[in-house]
PDB file of N, CA, C, O and CB in Angstrom:
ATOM      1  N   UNK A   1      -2.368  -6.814   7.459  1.00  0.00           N
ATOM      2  CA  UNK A   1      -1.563  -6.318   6.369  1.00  0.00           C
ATOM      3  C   UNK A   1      -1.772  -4.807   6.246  1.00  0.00           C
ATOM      4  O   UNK A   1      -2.884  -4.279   6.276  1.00  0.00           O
ATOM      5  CB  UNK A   1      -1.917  -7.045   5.047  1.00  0.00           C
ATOM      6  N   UNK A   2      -0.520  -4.100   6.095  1.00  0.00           N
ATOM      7  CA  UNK A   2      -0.374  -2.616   5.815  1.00  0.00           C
ATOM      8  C   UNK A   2      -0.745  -2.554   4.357  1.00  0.00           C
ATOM      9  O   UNK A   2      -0.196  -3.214   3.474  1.00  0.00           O
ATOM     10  CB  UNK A   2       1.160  -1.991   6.120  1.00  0.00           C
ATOM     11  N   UNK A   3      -2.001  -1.464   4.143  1.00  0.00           N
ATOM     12  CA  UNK A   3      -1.176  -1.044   2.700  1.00  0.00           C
ATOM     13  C   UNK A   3      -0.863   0.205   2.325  1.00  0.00           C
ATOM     14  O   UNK A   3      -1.294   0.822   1.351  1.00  0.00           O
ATOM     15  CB  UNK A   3      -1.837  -1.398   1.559  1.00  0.00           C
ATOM     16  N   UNK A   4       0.335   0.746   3.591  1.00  0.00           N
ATOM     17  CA  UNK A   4       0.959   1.751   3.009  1.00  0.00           C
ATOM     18  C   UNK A   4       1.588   1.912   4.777  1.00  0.00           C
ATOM     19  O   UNK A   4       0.894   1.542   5.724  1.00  0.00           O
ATOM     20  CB  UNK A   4      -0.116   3.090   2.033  1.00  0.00           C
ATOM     21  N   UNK A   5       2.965   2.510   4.955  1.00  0.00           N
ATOM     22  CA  UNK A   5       3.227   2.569   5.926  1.00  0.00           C
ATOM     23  C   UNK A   5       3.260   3.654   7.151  1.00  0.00           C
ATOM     24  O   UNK A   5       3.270   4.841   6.827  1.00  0.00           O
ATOM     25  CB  UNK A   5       3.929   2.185   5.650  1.00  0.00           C
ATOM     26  N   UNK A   6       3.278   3.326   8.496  1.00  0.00           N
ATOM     27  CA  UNK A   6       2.390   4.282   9.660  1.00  0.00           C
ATOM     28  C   UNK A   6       2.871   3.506  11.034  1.00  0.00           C
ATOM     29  O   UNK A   6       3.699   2.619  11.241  1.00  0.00           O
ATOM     30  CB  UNK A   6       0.333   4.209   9.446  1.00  0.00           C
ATOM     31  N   UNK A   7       2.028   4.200  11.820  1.00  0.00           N
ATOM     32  CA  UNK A   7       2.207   4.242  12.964  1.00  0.00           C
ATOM     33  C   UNK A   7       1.157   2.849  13.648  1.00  0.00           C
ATOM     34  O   UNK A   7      -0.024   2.679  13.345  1.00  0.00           O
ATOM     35  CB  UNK A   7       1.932   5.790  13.365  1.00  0.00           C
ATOM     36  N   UNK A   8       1.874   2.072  14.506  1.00  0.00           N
ATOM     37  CA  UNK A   8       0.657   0.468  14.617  1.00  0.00           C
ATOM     38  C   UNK A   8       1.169   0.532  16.174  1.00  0.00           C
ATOM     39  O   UNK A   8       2.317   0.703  16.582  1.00  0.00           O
ATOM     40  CB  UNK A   8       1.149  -1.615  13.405  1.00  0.00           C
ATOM     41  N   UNK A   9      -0.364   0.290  17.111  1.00  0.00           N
ATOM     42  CA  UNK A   9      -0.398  -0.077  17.834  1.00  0.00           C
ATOM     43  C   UNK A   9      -1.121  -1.056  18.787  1.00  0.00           C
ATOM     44  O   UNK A   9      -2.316  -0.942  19.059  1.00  0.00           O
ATOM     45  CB  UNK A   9      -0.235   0.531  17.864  1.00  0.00           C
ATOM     46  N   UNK A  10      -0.305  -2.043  19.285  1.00  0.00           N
ATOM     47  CA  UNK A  10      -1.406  -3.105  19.742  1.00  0.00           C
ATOM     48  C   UNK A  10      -0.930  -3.488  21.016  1.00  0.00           C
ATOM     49  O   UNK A  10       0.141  -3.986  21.364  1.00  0.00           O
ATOM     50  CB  UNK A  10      -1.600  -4.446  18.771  1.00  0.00           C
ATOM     51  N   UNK A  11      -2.060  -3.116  21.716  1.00  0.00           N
ATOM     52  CA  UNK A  11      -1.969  -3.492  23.259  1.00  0.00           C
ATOM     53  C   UNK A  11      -3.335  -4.255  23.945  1.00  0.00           C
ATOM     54  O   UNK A  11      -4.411  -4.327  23.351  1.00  0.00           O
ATOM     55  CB  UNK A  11      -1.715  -2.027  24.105  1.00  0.00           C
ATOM     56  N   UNK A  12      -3.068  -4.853  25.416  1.00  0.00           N
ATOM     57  CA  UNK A  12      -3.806  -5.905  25.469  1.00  0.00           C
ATOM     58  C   UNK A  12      -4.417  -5.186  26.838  1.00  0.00           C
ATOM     59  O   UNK A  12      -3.830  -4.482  27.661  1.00  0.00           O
ATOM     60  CB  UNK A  12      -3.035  -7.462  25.443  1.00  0.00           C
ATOM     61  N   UNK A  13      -5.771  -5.603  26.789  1.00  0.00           N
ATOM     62  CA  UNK A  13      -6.312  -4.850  27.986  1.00  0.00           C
ATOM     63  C   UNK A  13      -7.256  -6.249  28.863  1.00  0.00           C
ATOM     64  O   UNK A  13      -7.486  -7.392  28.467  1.00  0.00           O
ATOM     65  CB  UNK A  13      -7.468  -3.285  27.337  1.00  0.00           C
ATOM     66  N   UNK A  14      -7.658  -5.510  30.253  1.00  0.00           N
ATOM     67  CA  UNK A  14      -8.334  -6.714  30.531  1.00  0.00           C
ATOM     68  C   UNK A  14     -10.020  -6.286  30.487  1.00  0.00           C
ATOM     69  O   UNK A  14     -10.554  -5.480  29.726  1.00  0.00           O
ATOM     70  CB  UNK A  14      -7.768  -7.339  32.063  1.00  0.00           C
ATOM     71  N   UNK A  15     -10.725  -7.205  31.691  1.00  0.00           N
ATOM     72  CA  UNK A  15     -12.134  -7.071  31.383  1.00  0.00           C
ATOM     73  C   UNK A  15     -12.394  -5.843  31.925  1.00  0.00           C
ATOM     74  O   UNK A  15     -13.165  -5.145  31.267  1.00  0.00           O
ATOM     75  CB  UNK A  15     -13.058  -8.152  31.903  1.00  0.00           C
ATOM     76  N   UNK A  16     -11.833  -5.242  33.256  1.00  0.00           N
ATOM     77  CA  UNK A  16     -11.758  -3.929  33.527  1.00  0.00           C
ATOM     78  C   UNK A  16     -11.742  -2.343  32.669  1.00  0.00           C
ATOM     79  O   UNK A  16     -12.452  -1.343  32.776  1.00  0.00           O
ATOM     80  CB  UNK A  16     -10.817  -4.080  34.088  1.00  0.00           C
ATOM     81  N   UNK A  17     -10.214  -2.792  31.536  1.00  0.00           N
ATOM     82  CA  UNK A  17     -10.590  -1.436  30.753  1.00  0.00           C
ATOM     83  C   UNK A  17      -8.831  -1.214  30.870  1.00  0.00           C
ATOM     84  O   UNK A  17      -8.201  -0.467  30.121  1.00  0.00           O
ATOM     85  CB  UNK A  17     -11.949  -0.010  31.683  1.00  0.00           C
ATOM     86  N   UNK A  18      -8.400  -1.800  31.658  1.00  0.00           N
ATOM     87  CA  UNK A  18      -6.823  -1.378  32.320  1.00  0.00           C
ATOM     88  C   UNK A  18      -5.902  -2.242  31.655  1.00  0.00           C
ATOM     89  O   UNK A  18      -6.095  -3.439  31.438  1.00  0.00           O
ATOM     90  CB  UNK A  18      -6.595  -1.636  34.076  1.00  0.00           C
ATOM     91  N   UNK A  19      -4.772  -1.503  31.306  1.00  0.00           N
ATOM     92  CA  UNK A  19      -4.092  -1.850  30.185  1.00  0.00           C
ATOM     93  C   UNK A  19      -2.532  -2.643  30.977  1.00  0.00           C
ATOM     94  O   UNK A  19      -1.683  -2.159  31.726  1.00  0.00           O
ATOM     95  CB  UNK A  19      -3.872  -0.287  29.119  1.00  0.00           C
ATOM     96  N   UNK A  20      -2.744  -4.470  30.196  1.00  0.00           N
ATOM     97  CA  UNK A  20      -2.132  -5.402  31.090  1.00  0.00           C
ATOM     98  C   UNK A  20      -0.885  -4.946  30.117  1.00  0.00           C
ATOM     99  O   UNK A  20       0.002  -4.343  30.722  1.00  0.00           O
ATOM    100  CB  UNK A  20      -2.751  -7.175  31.282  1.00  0.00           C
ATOM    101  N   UNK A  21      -0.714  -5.100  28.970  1.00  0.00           N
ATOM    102  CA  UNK A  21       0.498  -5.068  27.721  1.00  0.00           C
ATOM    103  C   UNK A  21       0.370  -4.420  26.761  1.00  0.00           C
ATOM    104  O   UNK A  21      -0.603  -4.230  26.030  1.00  0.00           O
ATOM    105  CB  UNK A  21       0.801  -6.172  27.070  1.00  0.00           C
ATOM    106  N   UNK A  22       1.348  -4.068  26.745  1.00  0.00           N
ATOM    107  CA  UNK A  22       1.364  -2.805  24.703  1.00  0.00           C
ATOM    108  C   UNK A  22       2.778  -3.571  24.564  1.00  0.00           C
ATOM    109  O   UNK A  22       3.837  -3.531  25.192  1.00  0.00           O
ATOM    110  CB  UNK A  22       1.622   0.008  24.665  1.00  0.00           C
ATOM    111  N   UNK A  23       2.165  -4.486  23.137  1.00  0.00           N
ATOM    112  CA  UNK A  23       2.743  -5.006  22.283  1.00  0.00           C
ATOM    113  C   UNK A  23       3.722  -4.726  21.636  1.00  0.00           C
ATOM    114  O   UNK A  23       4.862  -5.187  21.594  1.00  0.00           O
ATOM    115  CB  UNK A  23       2.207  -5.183  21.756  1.00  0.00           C
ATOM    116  N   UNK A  24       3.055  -3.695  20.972  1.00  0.00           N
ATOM    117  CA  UNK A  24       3.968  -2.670  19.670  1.00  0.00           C
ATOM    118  C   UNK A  24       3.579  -1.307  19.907  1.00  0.00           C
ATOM    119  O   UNK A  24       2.402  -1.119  20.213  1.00  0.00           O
ATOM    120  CB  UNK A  24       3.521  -2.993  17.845  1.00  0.00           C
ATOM    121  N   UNK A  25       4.290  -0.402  19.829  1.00  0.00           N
ATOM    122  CA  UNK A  25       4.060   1.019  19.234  1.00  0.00           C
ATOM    123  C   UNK A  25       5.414   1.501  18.509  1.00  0.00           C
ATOM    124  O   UNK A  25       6.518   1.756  18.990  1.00  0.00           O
ATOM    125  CB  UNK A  25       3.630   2.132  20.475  1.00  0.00           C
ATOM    126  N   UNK A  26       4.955   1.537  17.214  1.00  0.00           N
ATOM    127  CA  UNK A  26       6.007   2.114  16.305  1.00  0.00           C
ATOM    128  C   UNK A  26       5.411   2.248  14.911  1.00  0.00           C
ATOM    129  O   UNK A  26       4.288   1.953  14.501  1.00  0.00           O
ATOM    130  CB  UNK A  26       7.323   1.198  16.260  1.00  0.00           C
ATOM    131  N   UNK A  27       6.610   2.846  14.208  1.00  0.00           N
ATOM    132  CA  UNK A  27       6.145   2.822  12.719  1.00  0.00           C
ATOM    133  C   UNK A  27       6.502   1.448  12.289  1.00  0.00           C
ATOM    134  O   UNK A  27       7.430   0.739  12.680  1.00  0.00           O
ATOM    135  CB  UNK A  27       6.875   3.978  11.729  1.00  0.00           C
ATOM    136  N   UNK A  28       5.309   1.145  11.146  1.00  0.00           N
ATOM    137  CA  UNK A  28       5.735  -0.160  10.776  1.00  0.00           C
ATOM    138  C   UNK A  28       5.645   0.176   8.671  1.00  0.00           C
ATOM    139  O   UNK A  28       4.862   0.915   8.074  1.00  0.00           O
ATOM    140  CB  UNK A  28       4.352  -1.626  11.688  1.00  0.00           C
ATOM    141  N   UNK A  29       6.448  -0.455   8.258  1.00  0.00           N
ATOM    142  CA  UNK A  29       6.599  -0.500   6.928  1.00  0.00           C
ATOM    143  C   UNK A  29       5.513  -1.394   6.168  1.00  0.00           C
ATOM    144  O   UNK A  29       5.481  -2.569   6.532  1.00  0.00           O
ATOM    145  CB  UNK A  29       7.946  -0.951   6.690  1.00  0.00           C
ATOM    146  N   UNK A  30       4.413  -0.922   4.934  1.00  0.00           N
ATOM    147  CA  UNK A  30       3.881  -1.581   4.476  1.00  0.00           C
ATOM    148  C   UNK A  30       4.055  -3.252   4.401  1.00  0.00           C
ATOM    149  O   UNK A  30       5.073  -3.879   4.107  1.00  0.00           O
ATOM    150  CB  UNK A  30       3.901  -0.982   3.672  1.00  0.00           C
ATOM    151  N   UNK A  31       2.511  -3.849   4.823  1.00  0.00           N
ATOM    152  CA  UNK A  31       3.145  -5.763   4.100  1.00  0.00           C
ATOM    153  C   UNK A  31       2.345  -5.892   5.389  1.00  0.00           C
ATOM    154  O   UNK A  31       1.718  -5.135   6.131  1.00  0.00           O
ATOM    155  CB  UNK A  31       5.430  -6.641   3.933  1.00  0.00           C
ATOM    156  N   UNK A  32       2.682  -7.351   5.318  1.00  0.00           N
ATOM    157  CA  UNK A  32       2.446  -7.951   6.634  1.00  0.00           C
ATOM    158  C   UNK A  32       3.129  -8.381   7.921  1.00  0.00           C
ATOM    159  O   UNK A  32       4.207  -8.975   7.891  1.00  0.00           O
ATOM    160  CB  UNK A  32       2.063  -8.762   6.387  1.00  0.00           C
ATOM    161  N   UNK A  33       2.772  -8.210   8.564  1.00  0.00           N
ATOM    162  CA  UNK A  33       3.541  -8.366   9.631  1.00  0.00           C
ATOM    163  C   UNK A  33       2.639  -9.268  11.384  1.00  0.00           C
ATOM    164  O   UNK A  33       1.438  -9.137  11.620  1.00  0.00           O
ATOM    165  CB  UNK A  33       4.065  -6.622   9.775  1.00  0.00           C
ATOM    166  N   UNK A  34       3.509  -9.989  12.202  1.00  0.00           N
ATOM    167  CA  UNK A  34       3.103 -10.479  12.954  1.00  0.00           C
ATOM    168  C   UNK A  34       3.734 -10.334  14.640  1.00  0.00           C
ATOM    169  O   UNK A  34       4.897 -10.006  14.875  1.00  0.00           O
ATOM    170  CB  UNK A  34       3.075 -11.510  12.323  1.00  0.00           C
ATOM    171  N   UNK A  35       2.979 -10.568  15.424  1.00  0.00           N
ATOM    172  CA  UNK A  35       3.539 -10.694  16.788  1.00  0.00           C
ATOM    173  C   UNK A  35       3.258 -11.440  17.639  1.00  0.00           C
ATOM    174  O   UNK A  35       2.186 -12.036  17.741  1.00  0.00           O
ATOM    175  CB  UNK A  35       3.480  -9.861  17.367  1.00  0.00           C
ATOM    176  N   UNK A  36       4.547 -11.528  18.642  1.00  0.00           N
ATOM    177  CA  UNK A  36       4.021 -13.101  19.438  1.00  0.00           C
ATOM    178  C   UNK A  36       4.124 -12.162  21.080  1.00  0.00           C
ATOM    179  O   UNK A  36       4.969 -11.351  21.458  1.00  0.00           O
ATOM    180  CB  UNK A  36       5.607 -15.053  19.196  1.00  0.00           C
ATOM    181  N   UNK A  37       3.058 -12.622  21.675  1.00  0.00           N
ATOM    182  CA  UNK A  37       2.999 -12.728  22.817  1.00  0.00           C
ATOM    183  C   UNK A  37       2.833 -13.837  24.135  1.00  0.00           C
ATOM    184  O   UNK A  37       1.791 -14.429  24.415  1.00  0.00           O
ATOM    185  CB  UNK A  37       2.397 -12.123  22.724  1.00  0.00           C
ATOM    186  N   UNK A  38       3.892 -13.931  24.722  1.00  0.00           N
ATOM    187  CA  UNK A  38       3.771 -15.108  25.898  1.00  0.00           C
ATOM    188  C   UNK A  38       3.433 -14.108  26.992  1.00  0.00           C
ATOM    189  O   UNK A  38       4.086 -13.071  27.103  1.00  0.00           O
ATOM    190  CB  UNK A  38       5.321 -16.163  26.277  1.00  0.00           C
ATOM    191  N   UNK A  39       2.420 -14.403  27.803  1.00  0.00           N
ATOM    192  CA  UNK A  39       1.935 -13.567  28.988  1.00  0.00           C
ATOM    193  C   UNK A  39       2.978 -14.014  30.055  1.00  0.00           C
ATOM    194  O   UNK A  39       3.570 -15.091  30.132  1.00  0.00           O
ATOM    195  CB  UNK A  39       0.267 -13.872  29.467  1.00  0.00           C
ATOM    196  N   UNK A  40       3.036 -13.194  30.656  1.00  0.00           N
ATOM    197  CA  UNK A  40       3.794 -13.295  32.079  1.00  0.00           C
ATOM    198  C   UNK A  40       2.987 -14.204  33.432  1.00  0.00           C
ATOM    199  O   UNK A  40       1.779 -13.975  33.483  1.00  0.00           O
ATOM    200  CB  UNK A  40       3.987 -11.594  32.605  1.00  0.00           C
ATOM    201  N   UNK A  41       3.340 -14.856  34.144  1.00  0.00           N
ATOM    202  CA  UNK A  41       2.544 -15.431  34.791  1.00  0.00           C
ATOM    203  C   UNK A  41       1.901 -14.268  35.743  1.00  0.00           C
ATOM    204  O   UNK A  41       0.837 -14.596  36.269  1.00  0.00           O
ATOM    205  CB  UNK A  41       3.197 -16.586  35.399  1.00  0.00           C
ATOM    206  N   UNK A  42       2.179 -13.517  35.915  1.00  0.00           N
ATOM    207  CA  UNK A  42       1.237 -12.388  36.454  1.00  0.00           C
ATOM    208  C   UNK A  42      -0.317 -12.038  36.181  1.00  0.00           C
ATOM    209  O   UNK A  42      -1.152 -11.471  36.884  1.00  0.00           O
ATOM    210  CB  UNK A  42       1.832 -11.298  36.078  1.00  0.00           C
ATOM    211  N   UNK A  43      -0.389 -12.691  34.668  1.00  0.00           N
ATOM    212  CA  UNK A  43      -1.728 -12.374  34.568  1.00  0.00           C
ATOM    213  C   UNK A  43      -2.530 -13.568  34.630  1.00  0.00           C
ATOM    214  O   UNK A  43      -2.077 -14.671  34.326  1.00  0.00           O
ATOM    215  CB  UNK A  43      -1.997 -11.645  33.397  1.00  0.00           C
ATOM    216  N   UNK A  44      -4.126 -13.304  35.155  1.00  0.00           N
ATOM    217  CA  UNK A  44      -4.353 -14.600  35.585  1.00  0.00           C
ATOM    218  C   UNK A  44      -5.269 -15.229  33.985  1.00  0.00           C
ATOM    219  O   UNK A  44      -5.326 -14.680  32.885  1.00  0.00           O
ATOM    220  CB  UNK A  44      -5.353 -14.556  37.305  1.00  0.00           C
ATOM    221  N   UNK A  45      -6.044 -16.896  34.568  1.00  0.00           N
ATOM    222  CA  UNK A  45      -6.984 -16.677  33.490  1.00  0.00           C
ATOM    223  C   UNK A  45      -8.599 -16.230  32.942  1.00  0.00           C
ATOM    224  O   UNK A  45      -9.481 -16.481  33.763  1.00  0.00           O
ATOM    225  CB  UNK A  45      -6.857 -17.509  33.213  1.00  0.00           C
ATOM    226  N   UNK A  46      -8.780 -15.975  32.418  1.00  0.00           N
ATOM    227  CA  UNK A  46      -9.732 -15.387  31.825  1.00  0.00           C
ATOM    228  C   UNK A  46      -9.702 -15.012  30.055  1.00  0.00           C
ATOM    229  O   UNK A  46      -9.129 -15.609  29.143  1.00  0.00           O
ATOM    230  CB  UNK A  46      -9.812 -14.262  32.664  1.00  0.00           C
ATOM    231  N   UNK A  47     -10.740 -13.537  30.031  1.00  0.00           N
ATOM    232  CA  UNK A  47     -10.668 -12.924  28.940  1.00  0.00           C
ATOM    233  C   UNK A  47     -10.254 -11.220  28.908  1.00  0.00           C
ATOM    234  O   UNK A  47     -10.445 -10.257  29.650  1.00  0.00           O
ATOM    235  CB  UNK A  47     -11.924 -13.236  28.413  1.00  0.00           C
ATOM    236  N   UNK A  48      -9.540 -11.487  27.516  1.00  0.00           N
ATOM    237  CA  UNK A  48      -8.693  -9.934  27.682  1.00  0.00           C
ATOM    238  C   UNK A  48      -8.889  -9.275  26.089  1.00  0.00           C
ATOM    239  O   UNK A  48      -9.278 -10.162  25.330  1.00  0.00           O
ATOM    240  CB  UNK A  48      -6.602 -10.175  28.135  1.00  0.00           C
ATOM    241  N   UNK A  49      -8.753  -8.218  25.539  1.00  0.00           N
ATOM    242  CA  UNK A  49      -8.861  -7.763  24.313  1.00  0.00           C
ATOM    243  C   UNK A  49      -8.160  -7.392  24.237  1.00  0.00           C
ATOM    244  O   UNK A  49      -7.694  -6.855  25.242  1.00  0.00           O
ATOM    245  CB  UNK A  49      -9.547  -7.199  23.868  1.00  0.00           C
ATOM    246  N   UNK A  50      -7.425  -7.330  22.965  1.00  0.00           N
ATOM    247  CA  UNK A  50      -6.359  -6.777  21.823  1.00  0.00           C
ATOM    248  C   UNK A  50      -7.079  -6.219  21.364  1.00  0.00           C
ATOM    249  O   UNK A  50      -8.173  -6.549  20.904  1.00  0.00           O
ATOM    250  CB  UNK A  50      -5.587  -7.528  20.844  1.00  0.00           C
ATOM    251  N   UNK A  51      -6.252  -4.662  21.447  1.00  0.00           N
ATOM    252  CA  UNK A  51      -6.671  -3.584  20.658  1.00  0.00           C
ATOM    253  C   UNK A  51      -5.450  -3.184  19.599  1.00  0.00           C
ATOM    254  O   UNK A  51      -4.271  -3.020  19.914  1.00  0.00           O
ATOM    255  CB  UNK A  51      -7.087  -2.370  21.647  1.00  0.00           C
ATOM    256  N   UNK A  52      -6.046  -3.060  18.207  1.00  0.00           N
ATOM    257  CA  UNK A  52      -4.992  -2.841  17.552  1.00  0.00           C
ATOM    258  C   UNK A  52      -5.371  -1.698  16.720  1.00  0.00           C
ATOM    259  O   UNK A  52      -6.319  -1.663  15.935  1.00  0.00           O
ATOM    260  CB  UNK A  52      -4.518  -3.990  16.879  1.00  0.00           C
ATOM    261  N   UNK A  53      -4.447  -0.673  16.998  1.00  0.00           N
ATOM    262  CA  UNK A  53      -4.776   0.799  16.023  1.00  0.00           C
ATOM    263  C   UNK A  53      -3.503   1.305  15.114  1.00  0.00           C
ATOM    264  O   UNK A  53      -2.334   1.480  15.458  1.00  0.00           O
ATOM    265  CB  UNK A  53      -5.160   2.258  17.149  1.00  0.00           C
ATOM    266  N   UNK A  54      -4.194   1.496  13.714  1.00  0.00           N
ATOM    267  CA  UNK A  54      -3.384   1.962  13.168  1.00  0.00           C
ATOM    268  C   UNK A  54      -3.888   3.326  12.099  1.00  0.00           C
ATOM    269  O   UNK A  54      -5.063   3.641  11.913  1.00  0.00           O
ATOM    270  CB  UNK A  54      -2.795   0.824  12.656  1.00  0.00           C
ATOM    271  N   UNK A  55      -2.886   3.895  11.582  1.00  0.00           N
ATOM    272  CA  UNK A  55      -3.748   5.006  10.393  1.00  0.00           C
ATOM    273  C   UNK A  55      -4.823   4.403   9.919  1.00  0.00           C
ATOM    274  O   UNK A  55      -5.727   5.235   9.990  1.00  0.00           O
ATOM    275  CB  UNK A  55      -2.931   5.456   8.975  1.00  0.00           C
ATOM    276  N   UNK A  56      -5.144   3.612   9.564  1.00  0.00           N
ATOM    277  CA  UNK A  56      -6.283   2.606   8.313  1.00  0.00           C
ATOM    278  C   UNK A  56      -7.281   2.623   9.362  1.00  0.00           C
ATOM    279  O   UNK A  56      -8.384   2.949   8.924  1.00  0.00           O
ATOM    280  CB  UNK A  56      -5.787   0.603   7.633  1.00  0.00           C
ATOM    281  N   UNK A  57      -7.256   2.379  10.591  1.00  0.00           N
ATOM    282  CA  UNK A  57      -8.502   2.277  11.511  1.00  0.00           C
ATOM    283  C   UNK A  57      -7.704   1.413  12.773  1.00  0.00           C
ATOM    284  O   UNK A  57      -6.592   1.188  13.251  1.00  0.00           O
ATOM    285  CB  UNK A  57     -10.029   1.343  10.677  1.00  0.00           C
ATOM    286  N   UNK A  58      -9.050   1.136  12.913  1.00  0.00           N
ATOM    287  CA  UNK A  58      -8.850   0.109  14.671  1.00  0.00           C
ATOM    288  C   UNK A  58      -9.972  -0.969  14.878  1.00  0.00           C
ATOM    289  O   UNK A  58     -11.183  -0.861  14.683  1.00  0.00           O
ATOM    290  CB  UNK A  58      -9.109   1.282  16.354  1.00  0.00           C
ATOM    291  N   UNK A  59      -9.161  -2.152  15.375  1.00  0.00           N
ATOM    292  CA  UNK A  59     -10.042  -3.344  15.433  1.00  0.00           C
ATOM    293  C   UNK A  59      -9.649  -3.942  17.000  1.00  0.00           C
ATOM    294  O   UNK A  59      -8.513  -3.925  17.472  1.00  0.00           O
ATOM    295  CB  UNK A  59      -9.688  -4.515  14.038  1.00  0.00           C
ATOM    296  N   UNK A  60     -10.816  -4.448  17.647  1.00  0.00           N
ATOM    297  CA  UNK A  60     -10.325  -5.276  18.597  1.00  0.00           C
ATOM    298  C   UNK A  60     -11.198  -6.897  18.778  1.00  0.00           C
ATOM    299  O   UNK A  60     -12.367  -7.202  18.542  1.00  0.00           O
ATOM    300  CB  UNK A  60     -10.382  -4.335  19.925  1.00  0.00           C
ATOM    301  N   UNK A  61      -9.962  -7.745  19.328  1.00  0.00           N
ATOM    302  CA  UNK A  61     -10.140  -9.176  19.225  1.00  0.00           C
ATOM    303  C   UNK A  61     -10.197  -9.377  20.418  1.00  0.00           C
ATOM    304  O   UNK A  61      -9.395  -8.783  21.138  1.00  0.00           O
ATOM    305  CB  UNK A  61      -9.205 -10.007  18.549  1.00  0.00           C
ATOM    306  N   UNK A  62     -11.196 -10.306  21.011  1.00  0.00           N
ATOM    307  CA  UNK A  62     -11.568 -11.114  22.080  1.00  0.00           C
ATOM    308  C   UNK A  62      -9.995 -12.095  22.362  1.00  0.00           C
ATOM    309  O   UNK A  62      -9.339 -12.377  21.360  1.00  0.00           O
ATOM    310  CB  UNK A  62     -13.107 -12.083  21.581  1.00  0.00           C
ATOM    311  N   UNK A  63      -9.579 -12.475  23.502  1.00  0.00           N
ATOM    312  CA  UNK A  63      -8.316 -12.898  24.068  1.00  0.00           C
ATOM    313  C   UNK A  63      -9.555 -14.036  25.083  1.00  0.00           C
ATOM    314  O   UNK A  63     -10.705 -13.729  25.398  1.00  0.00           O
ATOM    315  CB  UNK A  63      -7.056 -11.366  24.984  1.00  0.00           C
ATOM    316  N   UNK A  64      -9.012 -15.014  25.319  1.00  0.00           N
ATOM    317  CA  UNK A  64      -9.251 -16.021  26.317  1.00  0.00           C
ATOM    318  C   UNK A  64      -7.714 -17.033  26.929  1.00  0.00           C
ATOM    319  O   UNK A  64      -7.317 -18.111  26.488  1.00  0.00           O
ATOM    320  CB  UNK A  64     -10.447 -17.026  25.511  1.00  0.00           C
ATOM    321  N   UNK A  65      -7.241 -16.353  27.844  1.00  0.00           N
ATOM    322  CA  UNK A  65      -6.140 -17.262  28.653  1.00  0.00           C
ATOM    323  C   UNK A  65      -6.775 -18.568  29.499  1.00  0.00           C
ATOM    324  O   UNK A  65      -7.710 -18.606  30.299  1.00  0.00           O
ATOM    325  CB  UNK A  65      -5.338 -16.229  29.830  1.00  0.00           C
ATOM    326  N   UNK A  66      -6.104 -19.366  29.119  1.00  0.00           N
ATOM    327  CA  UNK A  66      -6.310 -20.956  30.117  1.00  0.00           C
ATOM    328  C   UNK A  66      -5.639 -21.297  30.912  1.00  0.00           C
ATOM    329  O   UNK A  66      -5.867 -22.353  31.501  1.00  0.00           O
ATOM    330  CB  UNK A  66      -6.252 -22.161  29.592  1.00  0.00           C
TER     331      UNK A  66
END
């Protein structure tokens, strides 16, 4: 959740450091908001991190594909 509106970006990296997908980059309007990602069969399985940055800060989440 925004609370106030900016610039959001969330892209998906692998165990390397190298960047498989960018999600979003744009301004996004206060509230909440969500996104869906279906991987391409290109990527294989494992674990990958979502990095998500916005004005407010930056967080990243552990990813596990099956």
């Amino acid at each position: 959740s925004l609370s106030r509106p900016g610039r959001v970006r969330l892209t998906i990296y692998d165990l390397a450091g190298r960047r498989v997908a960018q999600l979003h980059d744009a301004t996004q309007l206060s509230g909440e908001h969500s996104v869906l990602w279906a991987p391409d069969g290109r990527l294989g399985k494992g674990m990958y991190f979502a990095h998500l940055q916005t004005e407010e800060g930056t967080m990243a989440l552990k990813l596990m594909l099956k």
